[in-house]
C-alpha positions in Angstrom: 0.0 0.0 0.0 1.3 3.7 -0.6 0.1 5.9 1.3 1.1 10.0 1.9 0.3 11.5 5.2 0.4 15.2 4.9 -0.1 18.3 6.9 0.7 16.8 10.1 2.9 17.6 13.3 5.1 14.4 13.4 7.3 13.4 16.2 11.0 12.7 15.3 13.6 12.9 17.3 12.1 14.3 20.3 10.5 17.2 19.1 7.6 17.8 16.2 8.0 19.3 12.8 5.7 19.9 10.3 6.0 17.1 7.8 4.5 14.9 5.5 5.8 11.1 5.0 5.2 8.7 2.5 4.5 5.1 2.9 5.3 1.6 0.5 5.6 -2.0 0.7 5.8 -1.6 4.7 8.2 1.2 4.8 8.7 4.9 5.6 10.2 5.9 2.1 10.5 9.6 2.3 10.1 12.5 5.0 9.9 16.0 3.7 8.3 19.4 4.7 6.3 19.3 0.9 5.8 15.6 -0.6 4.3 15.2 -4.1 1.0 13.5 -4.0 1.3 11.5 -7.5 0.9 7.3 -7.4 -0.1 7.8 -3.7 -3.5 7.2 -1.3 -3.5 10.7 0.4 -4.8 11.0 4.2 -4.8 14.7 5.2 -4.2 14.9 9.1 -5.4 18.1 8.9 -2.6 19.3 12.1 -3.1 16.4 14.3 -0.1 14.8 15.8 2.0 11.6 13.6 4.0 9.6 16.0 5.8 6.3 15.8 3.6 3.6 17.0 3.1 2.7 20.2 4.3 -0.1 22.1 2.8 -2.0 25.1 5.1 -4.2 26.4 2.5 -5.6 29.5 -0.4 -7.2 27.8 -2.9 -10.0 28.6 -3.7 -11.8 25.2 -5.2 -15.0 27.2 -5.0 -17.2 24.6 -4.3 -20.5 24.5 -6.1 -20.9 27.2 -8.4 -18.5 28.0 -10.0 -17.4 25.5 -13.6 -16.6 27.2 -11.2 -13.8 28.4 -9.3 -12.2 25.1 -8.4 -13.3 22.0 -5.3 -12.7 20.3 -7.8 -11.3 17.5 -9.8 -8.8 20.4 -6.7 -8.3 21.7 -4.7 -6.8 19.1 -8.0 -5.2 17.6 -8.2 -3.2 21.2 -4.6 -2.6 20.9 -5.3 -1.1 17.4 -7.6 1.0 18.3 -5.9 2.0 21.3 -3.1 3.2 18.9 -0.9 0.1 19.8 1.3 -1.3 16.7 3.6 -3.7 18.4 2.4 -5.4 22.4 4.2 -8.2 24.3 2.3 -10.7 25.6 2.8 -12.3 29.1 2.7 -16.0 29.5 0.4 -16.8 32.2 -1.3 -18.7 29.8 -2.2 -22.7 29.4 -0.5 -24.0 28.3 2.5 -22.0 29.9 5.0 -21.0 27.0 8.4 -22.6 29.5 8.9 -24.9 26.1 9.4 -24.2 22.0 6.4 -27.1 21.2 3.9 -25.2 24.1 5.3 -21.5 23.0 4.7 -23.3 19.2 0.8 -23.4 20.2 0.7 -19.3 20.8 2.9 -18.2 17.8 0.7 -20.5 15.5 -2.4 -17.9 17.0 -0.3 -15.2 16.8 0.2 -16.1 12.8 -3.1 -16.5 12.3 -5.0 -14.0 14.3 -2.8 -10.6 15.1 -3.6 -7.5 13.5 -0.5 -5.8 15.4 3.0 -7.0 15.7 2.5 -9.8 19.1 6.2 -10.2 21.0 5.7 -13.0 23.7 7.2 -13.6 26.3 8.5 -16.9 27.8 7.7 -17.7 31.2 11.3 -18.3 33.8 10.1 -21.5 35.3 8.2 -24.1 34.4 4.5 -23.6 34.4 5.4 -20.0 36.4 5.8 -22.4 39.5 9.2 -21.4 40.4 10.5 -24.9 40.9 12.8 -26.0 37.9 13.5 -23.6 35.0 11.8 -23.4 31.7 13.9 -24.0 28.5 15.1 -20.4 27.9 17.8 -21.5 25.5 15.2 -23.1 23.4 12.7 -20.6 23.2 15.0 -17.4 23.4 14.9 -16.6 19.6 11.1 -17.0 19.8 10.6 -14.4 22.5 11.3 -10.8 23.7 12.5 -11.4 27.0 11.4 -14.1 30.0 8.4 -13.5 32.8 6.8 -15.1 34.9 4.2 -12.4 35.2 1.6 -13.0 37.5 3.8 -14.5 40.3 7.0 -13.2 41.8 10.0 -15.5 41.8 10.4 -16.5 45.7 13.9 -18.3 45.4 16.7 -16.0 45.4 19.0 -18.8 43.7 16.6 -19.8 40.8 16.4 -15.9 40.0 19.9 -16.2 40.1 20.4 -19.0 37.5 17.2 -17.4 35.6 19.9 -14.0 35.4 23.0 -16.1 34.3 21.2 -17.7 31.5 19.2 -14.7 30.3 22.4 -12.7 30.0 24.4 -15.2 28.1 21.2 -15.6 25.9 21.4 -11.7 25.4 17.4 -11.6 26.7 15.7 -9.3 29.5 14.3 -10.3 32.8 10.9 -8.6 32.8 9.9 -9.8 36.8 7.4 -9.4 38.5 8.3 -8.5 42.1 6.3 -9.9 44.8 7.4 -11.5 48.1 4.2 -13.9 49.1 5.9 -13.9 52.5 4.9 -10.4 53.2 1.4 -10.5 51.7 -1.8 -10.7 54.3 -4.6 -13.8 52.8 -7.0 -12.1 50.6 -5.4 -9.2 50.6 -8.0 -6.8 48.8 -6.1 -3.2 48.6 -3.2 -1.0 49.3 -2.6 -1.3 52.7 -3.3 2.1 54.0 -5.7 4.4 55.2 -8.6 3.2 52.7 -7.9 0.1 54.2 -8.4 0.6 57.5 -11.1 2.6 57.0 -13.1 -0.1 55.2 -12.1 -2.8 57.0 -9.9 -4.7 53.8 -7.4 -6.3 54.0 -4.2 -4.8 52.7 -1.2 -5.2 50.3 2.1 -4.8 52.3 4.5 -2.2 49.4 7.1 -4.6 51.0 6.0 -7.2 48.9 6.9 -5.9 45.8 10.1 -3.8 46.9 11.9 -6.3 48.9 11.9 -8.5 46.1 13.3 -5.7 43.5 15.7 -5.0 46.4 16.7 -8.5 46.2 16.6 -8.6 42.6 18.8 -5.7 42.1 21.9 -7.4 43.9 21.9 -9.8 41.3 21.5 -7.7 38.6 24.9 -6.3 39.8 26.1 -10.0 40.2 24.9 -11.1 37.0 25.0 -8.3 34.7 21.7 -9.7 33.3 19.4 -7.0 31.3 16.7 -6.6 34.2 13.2 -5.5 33.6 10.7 -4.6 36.6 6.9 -4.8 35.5 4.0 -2.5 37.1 6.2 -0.7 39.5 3.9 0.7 42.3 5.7 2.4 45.3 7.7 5.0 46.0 10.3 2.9 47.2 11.0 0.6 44.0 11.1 4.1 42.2 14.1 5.2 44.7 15.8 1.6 44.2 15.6 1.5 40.6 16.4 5.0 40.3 20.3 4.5 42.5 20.1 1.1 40.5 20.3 3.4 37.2 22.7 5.7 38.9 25.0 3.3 39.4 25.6 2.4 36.0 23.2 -1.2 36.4 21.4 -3.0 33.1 17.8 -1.7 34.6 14.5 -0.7 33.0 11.2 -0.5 34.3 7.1 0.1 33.7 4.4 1.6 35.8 0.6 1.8 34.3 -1.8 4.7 33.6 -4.0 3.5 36.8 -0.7 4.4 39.1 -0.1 7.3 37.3 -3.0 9.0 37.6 -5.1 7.8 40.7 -4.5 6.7 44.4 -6.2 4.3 47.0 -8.9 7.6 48.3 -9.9 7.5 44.5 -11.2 3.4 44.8 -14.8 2.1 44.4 -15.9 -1.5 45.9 -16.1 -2.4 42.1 -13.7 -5.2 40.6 -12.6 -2.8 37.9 -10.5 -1.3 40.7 -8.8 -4.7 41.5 -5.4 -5.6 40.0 -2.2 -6.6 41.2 -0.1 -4.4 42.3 -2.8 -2.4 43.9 -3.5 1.3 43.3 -1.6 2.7 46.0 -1.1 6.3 48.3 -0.7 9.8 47.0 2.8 9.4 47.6 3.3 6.9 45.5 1.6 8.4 42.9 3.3 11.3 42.6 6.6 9.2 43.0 6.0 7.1 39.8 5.4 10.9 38.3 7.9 12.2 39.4 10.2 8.9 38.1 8.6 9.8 34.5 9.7 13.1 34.7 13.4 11.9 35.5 13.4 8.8 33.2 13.8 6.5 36.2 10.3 5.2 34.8 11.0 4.1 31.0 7.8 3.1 29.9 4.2 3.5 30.3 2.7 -0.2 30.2 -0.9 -1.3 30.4 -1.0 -4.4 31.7 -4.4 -5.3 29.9 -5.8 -8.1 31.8 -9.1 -8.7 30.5 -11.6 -11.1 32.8 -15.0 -11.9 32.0 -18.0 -9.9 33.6 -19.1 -12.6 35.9 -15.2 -12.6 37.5 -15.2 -8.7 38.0 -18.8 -8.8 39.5 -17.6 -9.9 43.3 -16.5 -6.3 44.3 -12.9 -5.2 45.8 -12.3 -8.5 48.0 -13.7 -11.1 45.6 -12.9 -10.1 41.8 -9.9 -11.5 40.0 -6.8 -9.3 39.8 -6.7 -7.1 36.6 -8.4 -4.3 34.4 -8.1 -3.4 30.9 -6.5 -0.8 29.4 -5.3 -0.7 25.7 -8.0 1.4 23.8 -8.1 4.4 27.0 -4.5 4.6 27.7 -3.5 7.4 25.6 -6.3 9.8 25.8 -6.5 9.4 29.6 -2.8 9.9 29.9 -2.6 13.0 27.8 -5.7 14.9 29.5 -4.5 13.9 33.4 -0.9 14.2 32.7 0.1 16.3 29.3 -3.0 18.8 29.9 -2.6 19.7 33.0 1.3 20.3 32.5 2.7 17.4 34.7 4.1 15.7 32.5 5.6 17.1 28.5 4.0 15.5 26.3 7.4 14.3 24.3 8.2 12.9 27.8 4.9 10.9 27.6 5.1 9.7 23.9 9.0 8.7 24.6 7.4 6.2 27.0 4.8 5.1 25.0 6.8 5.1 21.6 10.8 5.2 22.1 11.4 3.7 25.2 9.7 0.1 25.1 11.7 -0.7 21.6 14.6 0.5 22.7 14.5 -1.5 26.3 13.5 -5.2 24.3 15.0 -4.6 21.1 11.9 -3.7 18.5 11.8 -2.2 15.1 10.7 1.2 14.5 10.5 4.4 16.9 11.6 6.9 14.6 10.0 8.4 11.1 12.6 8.1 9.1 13.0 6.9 5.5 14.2 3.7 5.9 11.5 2.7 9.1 8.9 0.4 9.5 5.8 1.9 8.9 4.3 1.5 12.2 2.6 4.9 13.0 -0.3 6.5 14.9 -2.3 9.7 14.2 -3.4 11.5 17.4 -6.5 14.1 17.4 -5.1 16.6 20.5 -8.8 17.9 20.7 -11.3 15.1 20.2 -13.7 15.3 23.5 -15.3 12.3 24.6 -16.3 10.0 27.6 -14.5 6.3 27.8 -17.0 4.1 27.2 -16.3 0.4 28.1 -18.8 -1.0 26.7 -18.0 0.0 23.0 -14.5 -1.4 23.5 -13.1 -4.2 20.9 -11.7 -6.2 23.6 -13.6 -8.8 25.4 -12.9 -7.3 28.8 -15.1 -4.3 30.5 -13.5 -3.7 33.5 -11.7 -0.7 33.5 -10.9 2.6 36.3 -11.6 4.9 33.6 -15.2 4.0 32.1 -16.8 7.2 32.2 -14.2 9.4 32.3 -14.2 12.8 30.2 -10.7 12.7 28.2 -10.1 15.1 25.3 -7.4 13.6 23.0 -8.2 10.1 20.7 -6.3 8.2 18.5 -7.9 8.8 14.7 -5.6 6.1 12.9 -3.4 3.4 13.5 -0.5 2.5 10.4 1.0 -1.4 11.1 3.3 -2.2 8.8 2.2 0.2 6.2 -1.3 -1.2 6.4 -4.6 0.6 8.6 -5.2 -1.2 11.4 -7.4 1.2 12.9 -9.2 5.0 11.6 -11.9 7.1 13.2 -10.5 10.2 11.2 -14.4 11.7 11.4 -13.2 14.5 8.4 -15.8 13.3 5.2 -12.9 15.2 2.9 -10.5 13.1 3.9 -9.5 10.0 1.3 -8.7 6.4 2.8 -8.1 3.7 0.2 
């Protein structure tokens, strides 16, 4: 397909320019302030904002498995629409990817099914049960990195040999950090003052920085490329932040739910449940302030779609997760970019630069040359999030009925639409 996308504001190199770019067979081809328009499908953007695709390196596909859940097909339409051109998928799936024949079974759906680019992972351990380790050799140039997403690896020495191998393999840890020895049974919430006040149970922040704590000393052992998923608390940002300081191979994500609310913002309604748990004020403006300072790389969704019936049971019975791949952006941009916490380059280097950069992906520039993976944003497109109009099969999201005023208008993978809601009748789509 050639395409031309013209009088647009595109991102490059950290700052925008007024250019217009031209698409074929996959690729950006040209990048010039004045394009001619012959042999090409023409898409006026009409001053909204062209930026490199973005990336989502925490998702919830569910399949094999669960597919009552997601799809790899809902999934990747969601992350379409959401403005997503490349996601990695965790493997808390069953069968658990910790082989190439069971990791076979998901890229076969991934093949058939995905209208982005799908980069799974493969679990640490076998079946994410932390007792033996899964065949990382094996599966290594299958997969963007190794998790075992969902659970926290309790033995110090099977982290260790996980390290070890995953640096001679040249592959990133992406852990997540959870010490079950500090959590309370049934823990609901944040332990804090919401809490207390309703009589939950709480979520120790020890539990997930003890175990980065721990995780960190054999990052310096190992030298192994070290990821840490959904970062919550203030202290993980203060550990990974020395951790960077002192030279270490460290990265980390935090999600648009810790970003932008705290535990005094929570309803008893299961799309407030996930794991971590939506945490203090402090914490909040921690993870902000780690942003601000690049401690915090990335801006990660961790879209973990349940079905209705297993969000229904309130705060202290739902299943941990909520979805977030088609309200990201625009709820980021009005709570953060509008209000002037955050510069919006800062934002789009998490959502764009960062996460390829971090696990090794193709594109983040627009440049001749590129993959065409590319996302048109509409800076002043007022609306209300609306869960039940979403593509994936999950519902339970924070933000459903929030007032936002950005949307993504069209989503470019590999040189192809995945997605448009361009709403301009003058304006030509092939």
């Amino acid at each position: 397909m050639n395409l031309l996308l013209t009088g647009g504001t595109v991102f490059s190199d950290g700052h925008f320019q007024n250019l217009d770019v031209a698409v074929s067979d996959g690729r950006i081809v040209s990048v010039s302030p004045s394009l001619p328009k012959g042999g090409f499908s023409v898409i006026e953007l009409h001053n909204r904002c062209l930026v490199p695709g973005f990336v989502d390196v925490h998702v919830h596909l569910r399949e094999p498995g669960f597919s009552y859940k997601e799809t790899v097909l809902s999934g990747t339409r969601a992350a379409a629409a959401g403005g997503y051109t490349a996601v990695c998928a965790m493997p808390n799936l069953n069968p658990v990817p910790d082989s190439v024949e069971r990791l076979r079974l998901q890229l076969d759906i991934i093949e058939k099914n995905a209208g982005v680019h799908v980069y799974p992972y493969g679990a640490i351990t076998c079946g994410e049960k932390g007792g033996a380790l899964a065949d990382l050799a094996a599966m290594a140039p299958h997969v963007c990195g190794f998790s075992d997403d969902g659970r926290g690896v309790q033995s110090r020495e099977m982290m260790r040999s996980a390290m070890l191998l995953a640096k001679e393999l040249d592959k990133p840890i992406a852990a997540h950090c959870e010490d079950e020895s500090l959590l309370q049974k049934g823990w609901a919430v944040h332990d804090g003052a919401f809490a207390r006040r309703s009589g939950l149970p709480g979520n120790d922040p020890a539990s997930e920085w003890r175990q980065v704590e721990r995780d960190l000393l054999l990052v310096q052992e190992t030298g192994c490329r070290y990821h840490v998923c959904h970062v919550s608390t203030k202290e993980t940002v203060s550990l990974i932040r020395a951790a960077k300081a002192e030279g270490l191979p460290v990265s980390c994500e935090t999600g648009p739910h810790y970003l932008v609310l705290c535990d005094e913002d929570l309803l008893d309604e299961g799309r407030f449940k996930m794991n971590p748990p939506i945490r203090s004020a402090a914490d909040r403006n921690a993870l902000v302030e780690g942003l601000l300072d690049g401690t915090v790389d990335c801006v990660a969704t961790d879209h973990a779609p349940h079905s209705a019936e297993e969000k229904s049971r309130g705060l202290r019975g739902s299943l941990n997760g909520v979805v977030g791949l088609e309200c990201a952006f625009p709820v980021l941009y009005t709570n953060l970019v509008e209000t002037g916490d955050v510069p919006f380059s800062t934002l789009l280097n998490a959502l764009c630069v960062n996460p390829r950069r971090i696990f090794g992906l193709p594109g983040g520039k627009i440049a001749p040359g590129q993959i065409a993976d590319l996302t048109v944003l509409d800076l002043n497109r007022p609306h209300t999030v609306d869960s039940g109009a979403f593509r994936s099969l999950g519902r339970a999201t924070p933000f459903d009925g929030w007032g936002v005023s950005a949307a993504v208008a069209l989503t470019i993978c590999g040189g192809e639409i995945a997605y448009h809601d361009l709403q301009n009748p003058e304006e030509v789509l092939p």
